[in-house]
C-alpha positions as CSV (number, residue, x, y, z in Angstrom):
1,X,23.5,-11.7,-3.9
2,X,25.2,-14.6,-5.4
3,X,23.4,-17.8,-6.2
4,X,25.8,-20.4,-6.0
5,X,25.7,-21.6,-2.2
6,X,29.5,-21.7,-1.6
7,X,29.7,-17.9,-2.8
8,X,26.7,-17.4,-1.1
9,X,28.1,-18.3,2.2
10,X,31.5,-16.9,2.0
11,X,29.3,-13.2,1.1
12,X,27.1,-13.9,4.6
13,X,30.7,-14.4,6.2
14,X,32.0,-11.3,5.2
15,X,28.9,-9.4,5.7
16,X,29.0,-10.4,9.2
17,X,32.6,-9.4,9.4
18,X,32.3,-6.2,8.0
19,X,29.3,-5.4,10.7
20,X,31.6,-6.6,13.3
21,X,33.9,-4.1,12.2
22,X,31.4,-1.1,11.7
23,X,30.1,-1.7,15.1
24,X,33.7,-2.2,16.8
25,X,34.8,1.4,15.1
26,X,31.7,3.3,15.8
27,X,32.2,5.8,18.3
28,X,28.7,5.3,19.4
29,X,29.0,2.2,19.6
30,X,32.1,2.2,21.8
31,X,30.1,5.3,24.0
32,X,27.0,3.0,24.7
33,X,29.9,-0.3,25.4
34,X,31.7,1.9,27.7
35,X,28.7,0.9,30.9
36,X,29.8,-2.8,30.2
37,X,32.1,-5.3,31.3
38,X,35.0,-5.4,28.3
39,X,34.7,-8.9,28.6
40,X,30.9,-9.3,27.3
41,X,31.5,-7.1,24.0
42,X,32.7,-9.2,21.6
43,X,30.3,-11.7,22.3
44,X,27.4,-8.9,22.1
45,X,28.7,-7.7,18.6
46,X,29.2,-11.5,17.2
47,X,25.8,-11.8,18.4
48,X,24.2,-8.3,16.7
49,X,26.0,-8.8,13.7
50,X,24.8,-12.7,13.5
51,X,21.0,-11.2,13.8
52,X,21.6,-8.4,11.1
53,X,23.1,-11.3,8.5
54,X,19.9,-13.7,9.7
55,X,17.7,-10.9,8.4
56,X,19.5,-10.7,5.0
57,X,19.3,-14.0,4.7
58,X,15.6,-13.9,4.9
59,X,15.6,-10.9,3.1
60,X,13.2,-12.7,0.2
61,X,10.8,-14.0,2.9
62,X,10.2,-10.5,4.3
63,X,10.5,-9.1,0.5
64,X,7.5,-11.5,-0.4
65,X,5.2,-11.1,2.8
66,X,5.3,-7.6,2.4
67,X,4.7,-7.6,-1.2
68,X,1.5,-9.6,-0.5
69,X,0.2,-7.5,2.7
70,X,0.6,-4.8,0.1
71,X,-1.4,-6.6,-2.6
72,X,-4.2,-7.2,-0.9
73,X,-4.2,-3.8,0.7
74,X,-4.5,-2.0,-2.7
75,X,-7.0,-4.8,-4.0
76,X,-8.9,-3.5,-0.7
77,X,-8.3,0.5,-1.8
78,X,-9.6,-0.5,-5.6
79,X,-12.3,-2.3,-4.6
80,X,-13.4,0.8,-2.4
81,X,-12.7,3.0,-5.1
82,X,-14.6,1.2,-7.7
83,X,-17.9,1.2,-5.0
84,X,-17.2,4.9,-5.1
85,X,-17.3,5.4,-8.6
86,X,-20.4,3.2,-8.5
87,X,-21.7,6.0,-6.5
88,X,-20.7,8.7,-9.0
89,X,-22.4,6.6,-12.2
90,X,-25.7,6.4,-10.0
91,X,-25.7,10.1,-9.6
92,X,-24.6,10.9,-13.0
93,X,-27.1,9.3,-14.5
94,X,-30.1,10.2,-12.5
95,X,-28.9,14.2,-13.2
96,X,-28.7,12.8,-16.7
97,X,-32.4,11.8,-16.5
98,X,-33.1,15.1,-15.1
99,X,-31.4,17.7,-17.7
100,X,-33.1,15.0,-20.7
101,X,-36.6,15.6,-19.4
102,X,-35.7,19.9,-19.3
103,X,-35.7,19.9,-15.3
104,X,-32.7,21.2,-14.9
105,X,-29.2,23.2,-17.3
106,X,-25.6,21.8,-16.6
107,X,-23.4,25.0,-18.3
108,X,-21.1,21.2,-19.2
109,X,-23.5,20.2,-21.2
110,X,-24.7,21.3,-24.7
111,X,-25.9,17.7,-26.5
112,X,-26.8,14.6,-24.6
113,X,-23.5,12.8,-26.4
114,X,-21.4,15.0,-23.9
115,X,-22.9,12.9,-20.8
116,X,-20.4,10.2,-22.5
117,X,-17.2,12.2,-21.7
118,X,-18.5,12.2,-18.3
119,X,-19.3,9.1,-17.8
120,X,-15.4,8.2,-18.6
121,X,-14.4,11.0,-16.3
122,X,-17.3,10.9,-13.6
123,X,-14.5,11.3,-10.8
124,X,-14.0,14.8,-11.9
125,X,-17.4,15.2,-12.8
126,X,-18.3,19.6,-11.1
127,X,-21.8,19.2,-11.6
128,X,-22.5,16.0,-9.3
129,X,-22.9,16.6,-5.9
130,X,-20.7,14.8,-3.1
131,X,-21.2,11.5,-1.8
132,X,-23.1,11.4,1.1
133,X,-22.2,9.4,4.3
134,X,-26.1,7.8,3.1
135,X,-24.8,6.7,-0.2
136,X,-22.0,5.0,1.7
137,X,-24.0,3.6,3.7
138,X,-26.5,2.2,1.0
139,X,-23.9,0.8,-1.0
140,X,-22.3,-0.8,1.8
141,X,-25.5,-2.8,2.6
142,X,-25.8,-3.4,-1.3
143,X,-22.2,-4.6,-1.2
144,X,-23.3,-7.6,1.5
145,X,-26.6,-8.4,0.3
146,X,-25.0,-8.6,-3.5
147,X,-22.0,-11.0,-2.3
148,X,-23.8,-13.2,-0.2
149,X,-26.6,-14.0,-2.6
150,X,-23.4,-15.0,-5.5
């Protein structure tokens, strides 16, 4: 899109042109006019193409509301995620806890050091169990308490 405004209107003029034209040749187009009085067309295609060149022009408004709605959904997703992984570090290192006092043998792990690869890779951890819909839960209510007391 050109930035100096003269160029940038004579583009908007010929965009609008060019859908003028696209409509006016399009046999659906001329199929759907076909119910309608002759005389109302060209002042229905002026009209449609004028809308379609508006949203162009506001192309960079849309661009940017989008852009943010998407933002904050994915700070939404990361911040769930990260509560998740919360999750899996809990678990991790209570079965950590369990294998260092001889309760229980993870075929994973020989030494104690390889609990650290885990703890770098706890989403693909096989030998902790799922999240439970009470874990959710419990972290949810964690979640409140912690960010209303800060």
């Amino acid at each position: 899109m050109p930035q100096d405004q003269s160029k940038k209107e004579q583009f908007f003029k010929d965009l609008q042109q060019q859908f003028c034209e696209e409509i006016s040749a399009s046999e659906e187009a001329k199929e759907y006019f076909s119910k309608y009085s002759p005389s109302s067309i060209d002042s229905f295609i002026k009209s449609y193409a004028s809308k379609k060149v508006h949203l162009a022009q506001c192309y960079e408004y849309y661009e940017r509301l989008y852009s943010e709605k998407e933002t904050a959904n994915l700070d939404y997703q990361k911040k769930a995620e990260n509560m998740l992984i919360a999750i899996l570090q809990k678990k991790l290192f209570n079965i950590q806890l369990q294998w260092r006092a001889g309760k229980i043998d993870i075929d994973e792990i020989n030494i104690s050091y390889d609990f650290r690869f885990w703890e770098d890779h706890v989403a693909s951890c096989p030998f902790i169990p799922a999240i439970t819909e009470n874990e959710v839960e419990l972290i949810k209510e964690y979640s409140k308490t912690s960010s209303s007391t800060s």
